[in-house]
C-alpha positions as CSV (number, residue, x, y, z in Angstrom):
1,X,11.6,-5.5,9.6
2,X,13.2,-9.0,8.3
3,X,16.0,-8.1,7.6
4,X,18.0,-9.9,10.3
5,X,16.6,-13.4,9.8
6,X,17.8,-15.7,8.8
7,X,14.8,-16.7,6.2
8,X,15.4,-13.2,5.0
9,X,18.8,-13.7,3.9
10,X,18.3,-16.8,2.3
11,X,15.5,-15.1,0.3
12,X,17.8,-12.1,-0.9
13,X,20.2,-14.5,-1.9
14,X,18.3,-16.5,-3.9
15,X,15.4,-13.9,-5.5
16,X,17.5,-10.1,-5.0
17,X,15.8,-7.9,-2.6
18,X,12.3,-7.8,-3.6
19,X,11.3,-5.3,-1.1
20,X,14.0,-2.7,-1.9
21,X,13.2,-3.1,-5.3
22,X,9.5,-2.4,-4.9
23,X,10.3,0.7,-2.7
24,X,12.4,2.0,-5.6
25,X,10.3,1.1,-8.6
26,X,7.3,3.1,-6.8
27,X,9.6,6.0,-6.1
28,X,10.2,6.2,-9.6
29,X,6.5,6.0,-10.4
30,X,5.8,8.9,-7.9
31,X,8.2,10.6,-9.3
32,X,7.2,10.5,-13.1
33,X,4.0,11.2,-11.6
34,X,5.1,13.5,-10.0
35,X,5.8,15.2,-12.9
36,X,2.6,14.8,-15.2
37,X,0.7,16.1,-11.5
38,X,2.8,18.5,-9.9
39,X,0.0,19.7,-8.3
40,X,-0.8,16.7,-6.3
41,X,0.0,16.5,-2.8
42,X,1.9,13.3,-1.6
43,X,0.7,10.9,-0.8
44,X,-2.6,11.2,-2.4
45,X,-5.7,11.9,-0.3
46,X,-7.2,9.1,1.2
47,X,-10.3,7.1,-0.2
48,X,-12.9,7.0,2.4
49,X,-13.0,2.8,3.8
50,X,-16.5,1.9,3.0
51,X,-18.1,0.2,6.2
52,X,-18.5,-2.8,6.6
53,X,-22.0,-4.5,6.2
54,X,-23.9,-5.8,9.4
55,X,-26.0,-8.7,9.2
56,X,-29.5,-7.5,7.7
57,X,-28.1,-5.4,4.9
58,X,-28.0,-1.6,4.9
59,X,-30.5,-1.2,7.4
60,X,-29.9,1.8,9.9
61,X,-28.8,0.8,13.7
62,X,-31.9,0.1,15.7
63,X,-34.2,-0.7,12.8
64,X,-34.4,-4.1,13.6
């Protein structure tokens, strides 16, 4: 994604590639995991997104 700017670079140089070391530590974590669960599918199922709350609390559409 960043990986041709310039302010990219610079960051590499100076702190190592973060992001390609974040890829690869949670590789190794699925992996391990992978392991322990082999039964799980990957990536794990989803957890349902909670919806957001509308003004007036959890009051059902057209109760107000």
């Amino acid at each position: 994604m960043f990986h041709e700017t310039p302010i990219f670079n610079r960051l590499v140089a100076e702190r190592g590639d973060v992001p390609a070391q974040v890829r690869d530590e949670a590789n190794r974590v699925r992996d391990q995991l992978s392991r322990v669960l082999p039964s799980a599918p990957w990536p794990v199922a989803s957890v349902p997104r909670q919806r957001a709350h509308a003004p007036g609390g959890n009051l059902p559409p057209g109760s107000l």
